[in-house]
C-alpha positions in Angstrom: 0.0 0.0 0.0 1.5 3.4 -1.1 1.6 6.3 1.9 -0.8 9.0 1.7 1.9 11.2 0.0 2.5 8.9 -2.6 -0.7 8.9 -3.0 -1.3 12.1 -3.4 1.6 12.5 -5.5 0.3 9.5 -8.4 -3.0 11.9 -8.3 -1.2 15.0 -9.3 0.9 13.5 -11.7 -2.2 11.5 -13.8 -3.9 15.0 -13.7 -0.9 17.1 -15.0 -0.4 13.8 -17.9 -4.0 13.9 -19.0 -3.8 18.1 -19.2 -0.8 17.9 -21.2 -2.8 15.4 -23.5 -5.9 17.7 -23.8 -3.2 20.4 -24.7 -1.8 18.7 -27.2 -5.1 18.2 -28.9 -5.0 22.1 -30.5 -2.2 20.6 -32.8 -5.4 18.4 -34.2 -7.6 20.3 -34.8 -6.4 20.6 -38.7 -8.7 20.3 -42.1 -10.1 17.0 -41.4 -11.3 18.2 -38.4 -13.4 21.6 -39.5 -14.6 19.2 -42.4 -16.1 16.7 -40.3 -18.0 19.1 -38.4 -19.4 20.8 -41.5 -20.3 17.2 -43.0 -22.4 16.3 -39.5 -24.1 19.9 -39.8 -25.2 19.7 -43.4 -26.2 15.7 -42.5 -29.8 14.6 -43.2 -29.7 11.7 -41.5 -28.3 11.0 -38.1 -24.8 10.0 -37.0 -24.0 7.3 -35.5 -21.3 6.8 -33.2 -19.1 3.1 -32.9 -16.7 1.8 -31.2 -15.4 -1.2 -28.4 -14.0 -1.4 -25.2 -13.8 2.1 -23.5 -13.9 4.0 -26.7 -17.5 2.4 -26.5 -18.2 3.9 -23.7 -16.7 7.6 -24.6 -19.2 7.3 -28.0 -21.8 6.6 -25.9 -21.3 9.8 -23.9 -20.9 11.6 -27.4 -24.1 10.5 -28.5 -26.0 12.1 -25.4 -23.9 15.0 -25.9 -25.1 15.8 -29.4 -28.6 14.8 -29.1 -29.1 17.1 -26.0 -27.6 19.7 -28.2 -29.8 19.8 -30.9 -27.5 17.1 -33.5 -29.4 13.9 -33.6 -27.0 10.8 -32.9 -27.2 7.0 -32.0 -25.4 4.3 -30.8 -24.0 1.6 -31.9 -21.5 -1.2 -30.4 -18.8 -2.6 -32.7 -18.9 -6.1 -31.9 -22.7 -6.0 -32.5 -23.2 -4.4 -35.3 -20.9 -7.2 -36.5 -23.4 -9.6 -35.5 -26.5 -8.4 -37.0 -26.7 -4.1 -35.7 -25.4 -2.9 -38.7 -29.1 -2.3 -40.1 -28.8 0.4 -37.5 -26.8 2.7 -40.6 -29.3 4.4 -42.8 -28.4 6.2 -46.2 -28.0 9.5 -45.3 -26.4 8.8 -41.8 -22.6 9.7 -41.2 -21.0 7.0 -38.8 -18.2 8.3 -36.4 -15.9 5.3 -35.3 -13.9 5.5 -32.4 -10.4 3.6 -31.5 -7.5 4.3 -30.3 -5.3 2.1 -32.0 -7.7 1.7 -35.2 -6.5 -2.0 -35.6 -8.7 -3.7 -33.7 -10.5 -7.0 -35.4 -13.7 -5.8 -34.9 -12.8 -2.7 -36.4 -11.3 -4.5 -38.9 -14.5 -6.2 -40.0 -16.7 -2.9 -39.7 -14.7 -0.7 -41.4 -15.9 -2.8 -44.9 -19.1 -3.2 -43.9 -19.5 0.2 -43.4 -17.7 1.5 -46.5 -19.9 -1.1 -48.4 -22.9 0.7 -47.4 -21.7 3.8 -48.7 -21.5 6.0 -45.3 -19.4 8.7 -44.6 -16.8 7.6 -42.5 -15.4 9.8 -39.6 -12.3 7.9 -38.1 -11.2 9.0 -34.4 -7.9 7.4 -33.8 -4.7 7.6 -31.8 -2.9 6.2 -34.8 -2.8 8.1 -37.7 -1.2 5.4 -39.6 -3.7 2.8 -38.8 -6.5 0.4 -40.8 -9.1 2.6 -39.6 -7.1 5.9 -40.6 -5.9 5.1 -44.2 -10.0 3.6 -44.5 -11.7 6.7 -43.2 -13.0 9.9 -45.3 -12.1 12.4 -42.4 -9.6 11.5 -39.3 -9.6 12.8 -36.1 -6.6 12.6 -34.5 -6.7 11.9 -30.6 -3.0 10.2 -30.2 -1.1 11.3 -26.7 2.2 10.0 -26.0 1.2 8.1 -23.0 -1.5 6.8 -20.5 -1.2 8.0 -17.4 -0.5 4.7 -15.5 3.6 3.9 -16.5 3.7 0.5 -18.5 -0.2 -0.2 -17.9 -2.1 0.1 -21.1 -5.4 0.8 -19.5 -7.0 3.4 -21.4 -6.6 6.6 -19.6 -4.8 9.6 -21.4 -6.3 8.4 -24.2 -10.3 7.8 -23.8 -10.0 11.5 -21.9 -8.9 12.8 -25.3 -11.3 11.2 -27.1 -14.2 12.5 -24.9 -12.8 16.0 -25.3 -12.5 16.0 -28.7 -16.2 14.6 -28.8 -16.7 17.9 -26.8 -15.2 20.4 -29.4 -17.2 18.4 -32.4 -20.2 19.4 -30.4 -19.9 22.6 -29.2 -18.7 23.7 -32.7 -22.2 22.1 -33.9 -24.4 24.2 -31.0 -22.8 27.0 -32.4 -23.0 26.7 -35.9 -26.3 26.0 -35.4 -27.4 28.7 -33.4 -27.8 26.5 -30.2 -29.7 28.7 -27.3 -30.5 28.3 -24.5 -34.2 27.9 -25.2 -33.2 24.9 -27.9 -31.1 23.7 -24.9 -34.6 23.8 -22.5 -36.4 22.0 -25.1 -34.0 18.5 -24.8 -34.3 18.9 -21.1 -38.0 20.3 -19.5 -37.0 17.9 -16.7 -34.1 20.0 -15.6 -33.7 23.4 -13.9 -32.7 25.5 -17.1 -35.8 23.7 -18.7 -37.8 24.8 -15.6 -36.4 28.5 -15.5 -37.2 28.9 -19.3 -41.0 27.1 -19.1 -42.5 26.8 -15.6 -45.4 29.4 -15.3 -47.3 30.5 -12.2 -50.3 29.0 -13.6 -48.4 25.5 -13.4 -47.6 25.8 -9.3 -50.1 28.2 -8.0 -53.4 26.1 -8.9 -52.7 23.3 -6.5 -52.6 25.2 -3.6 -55.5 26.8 -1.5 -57.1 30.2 -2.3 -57.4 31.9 1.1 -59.5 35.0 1.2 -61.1 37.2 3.0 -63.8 40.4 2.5 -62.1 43.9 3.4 -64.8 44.0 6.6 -63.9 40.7 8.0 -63.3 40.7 11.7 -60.2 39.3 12.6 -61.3 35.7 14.0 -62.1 35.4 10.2 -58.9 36.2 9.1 -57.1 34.1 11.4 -59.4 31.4 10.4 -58.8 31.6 6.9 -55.2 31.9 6.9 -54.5 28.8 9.4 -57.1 26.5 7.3 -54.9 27.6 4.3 -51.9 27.1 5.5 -50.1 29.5 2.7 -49.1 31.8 6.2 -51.3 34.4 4.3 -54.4 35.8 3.0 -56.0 37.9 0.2 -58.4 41.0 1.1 -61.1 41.0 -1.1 -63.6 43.8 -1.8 -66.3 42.4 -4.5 -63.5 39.6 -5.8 -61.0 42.7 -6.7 -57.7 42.7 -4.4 -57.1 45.6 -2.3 -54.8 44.3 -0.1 -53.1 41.2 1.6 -52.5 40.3 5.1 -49.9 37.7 6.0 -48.3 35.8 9.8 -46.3 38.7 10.1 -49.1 41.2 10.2 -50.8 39.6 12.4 -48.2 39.2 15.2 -48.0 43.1 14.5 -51.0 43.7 15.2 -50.9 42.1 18.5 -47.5 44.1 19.7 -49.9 47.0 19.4 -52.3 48.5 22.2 -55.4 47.8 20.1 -59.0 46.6 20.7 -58.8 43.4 18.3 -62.8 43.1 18.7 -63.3 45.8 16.9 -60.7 45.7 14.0 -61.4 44.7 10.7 -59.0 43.2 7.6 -58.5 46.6 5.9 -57.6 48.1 9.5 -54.2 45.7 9.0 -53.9 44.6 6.0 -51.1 45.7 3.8 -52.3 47.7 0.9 -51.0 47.6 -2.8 -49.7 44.1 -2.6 -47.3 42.7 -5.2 -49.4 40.7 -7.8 -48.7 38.7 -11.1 -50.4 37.1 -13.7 -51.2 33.2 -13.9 -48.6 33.8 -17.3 -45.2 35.0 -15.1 -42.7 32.6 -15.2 -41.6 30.5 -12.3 -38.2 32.3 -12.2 -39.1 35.9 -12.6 -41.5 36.2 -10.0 -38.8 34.4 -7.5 -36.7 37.9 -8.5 -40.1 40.0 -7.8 -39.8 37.5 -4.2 -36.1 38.2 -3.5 -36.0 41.7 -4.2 -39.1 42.6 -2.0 -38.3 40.2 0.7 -41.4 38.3 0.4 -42.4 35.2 0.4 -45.9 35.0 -2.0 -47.4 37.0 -4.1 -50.9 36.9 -5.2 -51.8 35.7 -8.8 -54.5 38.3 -10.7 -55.7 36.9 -13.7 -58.2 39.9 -15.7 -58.3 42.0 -12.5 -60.0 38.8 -10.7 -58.3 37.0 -7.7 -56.8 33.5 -8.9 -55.1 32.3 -6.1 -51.6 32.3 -4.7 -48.0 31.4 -5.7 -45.6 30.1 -2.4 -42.1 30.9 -2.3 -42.1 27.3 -1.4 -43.6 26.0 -5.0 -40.9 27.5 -6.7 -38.3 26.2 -4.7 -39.9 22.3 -4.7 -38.9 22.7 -8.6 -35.4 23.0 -8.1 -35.4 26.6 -9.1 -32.6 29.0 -6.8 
């Protein structure tokens, strides 16, 4: 077992390896390179991504990366589409294939196959000189001088190059195509930049109660009203139109003060001119109407009629900060 310094030590040293092999990529990035990212942009069909062993797994990764970014992609395994996947190609696809020594048998075999079906090959190889080099129409070259681990072939250096260079093919296709972050939204509703750009008041606020009170309430009302709700707040109504709002804190206010509660009504505490927003205001923008006045709901107004209101709470349950 190595000490804690050594350690340490073998982790600095595989991270300063692999950055010196990202670096080194910039001397790749050539012709071939620019041309295979204008072929996949002007594509019709889809591309599809190969490769075995770990380069497998990097063109999997690949794949999800383009297709969240707007450039549809698939799959595909070497060693299967040797054994029957190959149908997977369609005419006007363009098939990536991923190796870092380009000589491997099952590349060997679906190389041919592939160039018998007429695709466009994009080779992405650490061996410039190899089967899958001289046999592709575009090479991208992903060679580093070492793996990190001395004398251990495991793919390390090299699988990190290929996944950046995956990277670069696909940020250079968001922004040829105009990729923003509204496209981006669109391939993920589930997550929170898909929220921010989507999520309504009208999608949180409807699920909650709709606590209200008339503007000549007496307070047992309102205290009523705004512990059955349990929204720690309640709207002040006068013929359905808001006039004001009165919340927890107002009414621990009012009881600080030397008044006769009997006789005090909801528009003797209520807070007038309340912040208010439309059932349309997205999620995120009325969290900035929130944070900036230090509140925690606002009522929703839809056509000058009470609608009900959003919780500081509802936003936050959706992973928006």
């Amino acid at each position: 077992m190595k000490s804690i310094k050594d350690i340490k030590q073998i982790a600095l040293d595989t991270i300063r390896l692999e950055a010196v092999a990202i670096s080194n990529l910039e001397n790749f990035i050539n012709n071939d390179f620019a041309s295979s990212v204008e072929k996949i942009f002007y594509c019709k069909g889809r591309v599809v991504i190969t490769g075995i062993g770990k380069s497998a797994i990097i063109a999997s990764k690949i794949v999800s990366t383009l297709n969240s970014t707007g450039t549809p992609a698939i799959f595909m395994h070497a060693a299967d589409a040797i054994h029957g996947d190959l149908g997977i190609v369609q005419n006007d696809d363009i098939v990536i294939c991923i190796s870092n020594s380009g000589n491997t048998p099952e590349i060997k075999v679906l190389v041919p196959m592939l160039k018998s079906l007429g695709a466009c090959l994009i080779g992405m190889t650490g061996n410039s000189k190899s089967f899958l080099a001289r046999q592709s129409d575009f090479v991208i070259n992903t060679a580093v001088e070492s793996e990190a681990a001395p004398g251990n072939p495991a793919p390390t250096t090299s699988t990190t190059a290929q996944l950046v260079m995956g990277d670069a093919i696909a940020v250079c296709l968001l922004q040829c195509r105009g990729f923003s972050q509204k496209d981006f939204a669109r391939y993920h509703p589930g997550g929170s930049l898909g929220k921010q750009l989507y999520l309504k008041a009208e999608d949180l606020y409807v699920v909650n109660e709709k606590p209200a009170v008339d503007i000549n309430a007496d307070i047992k009302t309102v205290i009523i009203e705004i512990s059955g709700k349990r929204l720690g707040s309640t709207a002040v109504l006068d013929k359905n139109k808001i006039v004001g709002v009165i919340t927890d804190g107002d009414l621990r206010r009012m009881l600080e003060k030397d008044l006769n509660i009997a006789t005090l009504k909801a528009k003797d505490i209520m807070g007038k001119n309340p912040k208010t927003i439309s059932p349309h205001t997205m999620a995120v923008d009325a969290l900035q109407i929130m944070r900036s006045h230090n509140i925690t709901q606002l009522l929703v107004e839809d056509g000058g009629t009470y609608a009900g209101i959003l919780h500081l709470h509802d936003i936050l349950q959706e992973g928006i900060i």
